[in-house]
N, C-alpha and C positions, 0 to 999 in steps of 0.2 A: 493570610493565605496567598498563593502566590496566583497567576491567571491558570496555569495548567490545575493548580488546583480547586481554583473555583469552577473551573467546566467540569469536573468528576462532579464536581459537588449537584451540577446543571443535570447530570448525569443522574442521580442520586434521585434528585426530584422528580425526574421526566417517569422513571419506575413506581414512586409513590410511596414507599417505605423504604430504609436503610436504618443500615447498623454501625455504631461509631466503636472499633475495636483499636484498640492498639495501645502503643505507649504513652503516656502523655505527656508533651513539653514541659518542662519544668517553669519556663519562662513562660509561655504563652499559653497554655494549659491543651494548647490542640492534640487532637488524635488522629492517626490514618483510619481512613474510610474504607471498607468494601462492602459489598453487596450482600445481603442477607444469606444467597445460596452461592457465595463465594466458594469453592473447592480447598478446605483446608484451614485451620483454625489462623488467625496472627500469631506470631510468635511475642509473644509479653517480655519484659526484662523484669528488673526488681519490683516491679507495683505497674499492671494496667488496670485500665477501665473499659467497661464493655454497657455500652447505652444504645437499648433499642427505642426507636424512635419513629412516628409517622409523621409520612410529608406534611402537616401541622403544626410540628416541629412539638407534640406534645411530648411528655417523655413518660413511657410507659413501665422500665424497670432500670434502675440501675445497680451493677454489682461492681466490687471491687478484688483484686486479689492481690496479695504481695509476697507470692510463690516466686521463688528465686527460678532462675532461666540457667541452666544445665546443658541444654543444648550446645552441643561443639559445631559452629559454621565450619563450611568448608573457602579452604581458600578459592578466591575470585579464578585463579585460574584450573580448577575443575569444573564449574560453569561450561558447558555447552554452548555452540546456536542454538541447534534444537533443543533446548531447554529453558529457552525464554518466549517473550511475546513481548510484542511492538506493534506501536500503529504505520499504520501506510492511507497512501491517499489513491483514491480511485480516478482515472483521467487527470492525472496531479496537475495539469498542463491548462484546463480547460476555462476558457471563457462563456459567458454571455453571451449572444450575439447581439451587435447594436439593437438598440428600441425599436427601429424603423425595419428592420429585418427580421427581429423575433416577431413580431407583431405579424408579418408575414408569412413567417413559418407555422404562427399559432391557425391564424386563416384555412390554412390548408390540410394543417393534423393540429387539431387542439392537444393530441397523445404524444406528437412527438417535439411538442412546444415544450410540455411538462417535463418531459423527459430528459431535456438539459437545459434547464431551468435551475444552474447551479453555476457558483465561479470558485477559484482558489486562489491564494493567497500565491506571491510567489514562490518557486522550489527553497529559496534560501530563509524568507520568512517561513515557511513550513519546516524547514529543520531547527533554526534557532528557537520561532515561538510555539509549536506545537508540538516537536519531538516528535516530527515524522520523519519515519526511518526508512521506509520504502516508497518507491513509486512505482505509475503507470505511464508509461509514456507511451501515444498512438504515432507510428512516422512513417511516410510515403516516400516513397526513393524518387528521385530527379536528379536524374545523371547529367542531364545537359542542362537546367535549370529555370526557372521561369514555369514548369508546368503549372504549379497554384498561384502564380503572382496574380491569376485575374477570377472575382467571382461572380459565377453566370448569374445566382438568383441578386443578386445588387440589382441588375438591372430593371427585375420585375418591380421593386420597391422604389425604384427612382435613386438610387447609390450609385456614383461610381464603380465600376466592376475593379478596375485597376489597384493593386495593393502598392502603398507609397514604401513599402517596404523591402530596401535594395535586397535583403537575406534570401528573399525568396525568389530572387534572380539567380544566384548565383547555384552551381550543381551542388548536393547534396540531400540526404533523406530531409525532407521537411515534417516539423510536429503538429498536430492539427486533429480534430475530432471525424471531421470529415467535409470532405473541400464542396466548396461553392456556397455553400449557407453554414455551416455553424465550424467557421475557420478561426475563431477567437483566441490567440494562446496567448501565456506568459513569453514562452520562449519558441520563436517560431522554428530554427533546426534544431537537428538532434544535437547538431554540434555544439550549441546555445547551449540547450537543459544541461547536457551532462557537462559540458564546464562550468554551469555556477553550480551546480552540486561538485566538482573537484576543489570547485576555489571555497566553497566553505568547507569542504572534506580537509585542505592543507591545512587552515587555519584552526581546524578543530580536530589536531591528531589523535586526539585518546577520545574520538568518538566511537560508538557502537556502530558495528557492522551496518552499512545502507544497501540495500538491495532494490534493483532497478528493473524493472518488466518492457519489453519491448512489444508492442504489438505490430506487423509490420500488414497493414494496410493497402487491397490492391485491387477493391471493388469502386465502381461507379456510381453514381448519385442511384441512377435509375436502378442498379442493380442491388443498390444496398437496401433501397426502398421495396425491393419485390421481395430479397430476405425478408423483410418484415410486414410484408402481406399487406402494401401500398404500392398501389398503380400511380405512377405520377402520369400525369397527362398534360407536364407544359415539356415544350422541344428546348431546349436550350440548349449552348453548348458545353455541357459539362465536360468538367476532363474526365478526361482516360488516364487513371493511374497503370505505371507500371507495372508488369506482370512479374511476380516473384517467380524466380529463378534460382538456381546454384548460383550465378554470379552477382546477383541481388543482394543473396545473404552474402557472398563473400565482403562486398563492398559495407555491409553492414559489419561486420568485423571488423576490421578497418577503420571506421568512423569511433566504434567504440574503444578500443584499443588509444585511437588516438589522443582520446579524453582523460587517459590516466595515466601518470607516471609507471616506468616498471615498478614491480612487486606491490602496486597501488590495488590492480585488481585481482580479486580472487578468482581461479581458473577452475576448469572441471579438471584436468589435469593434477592442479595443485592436490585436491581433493581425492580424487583416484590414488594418485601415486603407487602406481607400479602393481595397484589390486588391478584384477580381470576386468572387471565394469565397475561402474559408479556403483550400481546396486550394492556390488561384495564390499565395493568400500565402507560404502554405508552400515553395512551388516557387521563388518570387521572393527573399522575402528571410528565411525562415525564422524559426524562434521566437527572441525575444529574447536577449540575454547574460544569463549568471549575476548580473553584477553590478547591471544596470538589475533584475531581478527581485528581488532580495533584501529580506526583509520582506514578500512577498507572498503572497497565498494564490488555485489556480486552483482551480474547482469544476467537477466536470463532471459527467450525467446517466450511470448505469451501463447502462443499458438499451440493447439494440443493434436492439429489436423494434419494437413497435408503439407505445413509447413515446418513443423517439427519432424517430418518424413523427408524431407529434403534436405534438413541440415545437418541431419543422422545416417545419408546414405552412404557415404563414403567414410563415414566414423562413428559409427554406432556408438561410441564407449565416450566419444569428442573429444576425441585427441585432438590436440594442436587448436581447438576451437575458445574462443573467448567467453560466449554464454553458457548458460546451462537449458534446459529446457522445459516446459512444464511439460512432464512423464505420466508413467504411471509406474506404483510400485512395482518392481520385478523386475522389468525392462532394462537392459543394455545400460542406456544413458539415465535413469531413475537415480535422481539425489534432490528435487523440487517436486511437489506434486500441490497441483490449484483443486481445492474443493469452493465453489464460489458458494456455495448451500452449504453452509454452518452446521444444519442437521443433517448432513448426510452419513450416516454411520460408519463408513469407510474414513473419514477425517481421523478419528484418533485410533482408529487401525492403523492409520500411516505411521501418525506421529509417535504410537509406542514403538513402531518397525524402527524411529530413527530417519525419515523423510523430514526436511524441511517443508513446509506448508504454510498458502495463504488462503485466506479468506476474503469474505467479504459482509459484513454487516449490516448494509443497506441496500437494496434496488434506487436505481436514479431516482429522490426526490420521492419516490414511493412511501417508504415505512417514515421517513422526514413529516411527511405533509399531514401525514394520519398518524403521529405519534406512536405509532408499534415498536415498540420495542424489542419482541419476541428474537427479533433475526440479530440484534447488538448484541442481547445477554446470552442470545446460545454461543455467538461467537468468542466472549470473553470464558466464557466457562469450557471450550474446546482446545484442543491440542494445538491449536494453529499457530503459529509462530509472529505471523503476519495480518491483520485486520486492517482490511481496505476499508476507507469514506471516502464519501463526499463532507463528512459534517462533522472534522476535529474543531469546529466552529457554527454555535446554530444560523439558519439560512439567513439570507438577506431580503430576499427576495417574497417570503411568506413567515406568517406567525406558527412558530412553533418550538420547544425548548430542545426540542431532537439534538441531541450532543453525544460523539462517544470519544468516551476518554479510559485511560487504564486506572483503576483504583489507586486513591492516593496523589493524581495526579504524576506518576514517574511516567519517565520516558521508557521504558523497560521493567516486567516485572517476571519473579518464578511463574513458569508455563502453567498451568493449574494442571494437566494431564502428563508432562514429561520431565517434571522439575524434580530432583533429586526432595526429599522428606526436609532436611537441611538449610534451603535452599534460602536465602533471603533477598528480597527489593534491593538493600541498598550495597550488595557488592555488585546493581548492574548498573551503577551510576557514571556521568560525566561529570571530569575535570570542569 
């Protein structure tokens, strides 16, 4: 088995029974895996096996058949986007905070210690070794440079405030979870993340579509802390992020733009083409094939507020614009739509309407820590296209087998809610 597919397998366990359905290797005798309430039978070829089985590994019946397969695939290039599902990584960016600082931040909210009490591998080991295909990225604009190079709570723990990190001198959006305590990233600008996701996008042209979330960030320690119904009571000098603006977001086009070769990124533009809004598009002739998207990356704005209100004021439909936006169906600019709640029955409203859609399968460290699986498996059995973690890898930091992986271990598989009758895993594979 290979490692992607021993975490499905992690995956398999963490639930307590599965089902081993599929073909069998002729050489090695194995079968693909899915889940007992998988949506939709395997498809068998000349002879499969079908062994139910509890996490004891006892084996309760096995049957066999050697019903010939009839079935006519459809060629790869009638595959959809919306017609698959991929994982993605939640704050794909995010570090730990040093010991001496977590320890600090635990002091003062045990809740908000736990709460990113998680790390990730870097963007480029996450596409090679775990076939994550989306991210999250959080980034703070600094136009003149240097606003996060120094962090206030260092100093309560006895750290350095100073970051030895010339990048964070220089102007541009910086990536980071949120400044002065929990600043830990793989890639500290924007500019960073989205180049090593280009430099392995060139080297891996006949990849599946990557799709990229921006959140753009413009609250204060103190005020991000009163969002979440914490009074801080030490004065420090926190920064003041920049206030998002029209020319904010302009300047964030720009940086993203920068990052990709022409015809590298996919546009809302491309997608509209010449329909009234995204929506008609969608309605009309839907998101592209797998195969015309491949070696491409989409970007889209995460904000569904006041900041998506800004970047649509002047181009409701985003003409001329680089991202796309998390919407809502119907809407002007609607070709992306975030359900973060798995069970929200509106999710595969979207995705039969033809919306692209993410998810999300885990709370920070939450359903991880208490083994729930409840919020992973609604998400794999939903329309979603995209399922965010923390944990395409069990934690480091606590005992727990919490894994989520796609059935079978693929990078890509048929959508369980929007996938043609047809459809199979292995025309959504990489070279």
């Amino acid at each position: 088995m290979t490692v992607v597919e021993w975490r499905w397998a992690a995956v398999l366990l963490s639930v307590g029974a599965f089902t081993v359905t599929g073909c069998v290797d002729a050489d090695s005798g194995a079968a693909d895996l899915l889940p007992i309430d998988s949506t939709g039978p395997a498809i068998p070829s000349t002879g499969s096996t079908t062994t139910t089985m509890m996490s004891d590994a006892t084996t309760i019946s096995t049957t066999t058949s050697t019903t010939a397969n009839t079935t006519t695939m459809p060629a790869p290039l009638e595959l959809r986007l919306n017609q698959v599902q991929m994982l993605g990584s939640h704050n794909s960016f995010h570090l730990v905070p040093e010991p001496t600082l977590f320890a600090g931040i635990e002091a003062v909210s045990a809740d908000l210690a736990r709460d990113i009490e998680y790390s990730h591998r870097t963007l480029t080991e996450q596409l090679a070794d775990f076939g994550i295909r989306q991210f999250e990225l959080d980034v703070f604009a600094d136009p003149t440079g240097g606003l996060y190079s120094s962090r206030a709570a260092n100093v309560v723990v006895g750290l350095a405030p100073e970051s030895a990190d010339a990048a964070l001198d220089a102007p541009g959006f910086k990536v980071l979870h949120t400044q002065d305590f929990d600043y830990e990233t793989t890639c500290p600008t924007l500019v960073a993340c989205l180049s090593e996701i280009d430099t392995w996008s060139r080297e891996h042209p006949e990849h599946l579509p990557i799709m990229i979330l921006i959140e753009l960030k413009d609250l204060s320690v103190p005020e991000a802390a009163a969002e979440e119904g914490l009074e801080l009571t030490i004065d420090l000098p926190w920064a003041q992020p920049v206030e998002t603006t029209g020319e904010v977001l302009a300047a964030l086009d720009i940086e993203v733009r920068s990052a990709f070769g022409l015809g590298r990124l996919f546009e809302p533009d491309e997608l509209r083409d010449g329909a009234l809004t995204l929506a008609a598009a969608i309605g009309d002739s839907g998101w592209p094939t797998i195969e015309t998207l491949r070696g491409r990356v989409i970007v889209a704005l995460n904000d569904t507020g006041g900041q998506r209100d800004l970047y649509t004021t002047e181009t409701p439909v985003l003409e001329g614009r680089p991202m796309f936006t998390s919407s809502t169906p119907g809407a002007p600019d609607a070709a992306f739509v975030r359900f973060d709640d798995p069970f929200d029955p509106g999710l595969d409203e979207a995705a039969a309407a033809g919306y692209l859609i993410r998810t999300r399968t885990d709370s920070p460290t939450v359903d991880a820590r208490s083994g729930d699986t409840s919020r992973r498996d609604a998400a794999l059995l939903s329309g979603a296209h995209f399922l965010s973690t923390d944990y395409y890898e069990p934690s480091s930091f606590f005992d727990s087998p919490y894994v989520v992986a796609l059935p079978g271990g693929v990078i890509a598989r048929c959508n369980p809610v929007t996938a043609p009758p047809a459809c199979r895993d292995d025309l959504l594979g990489e070279p």
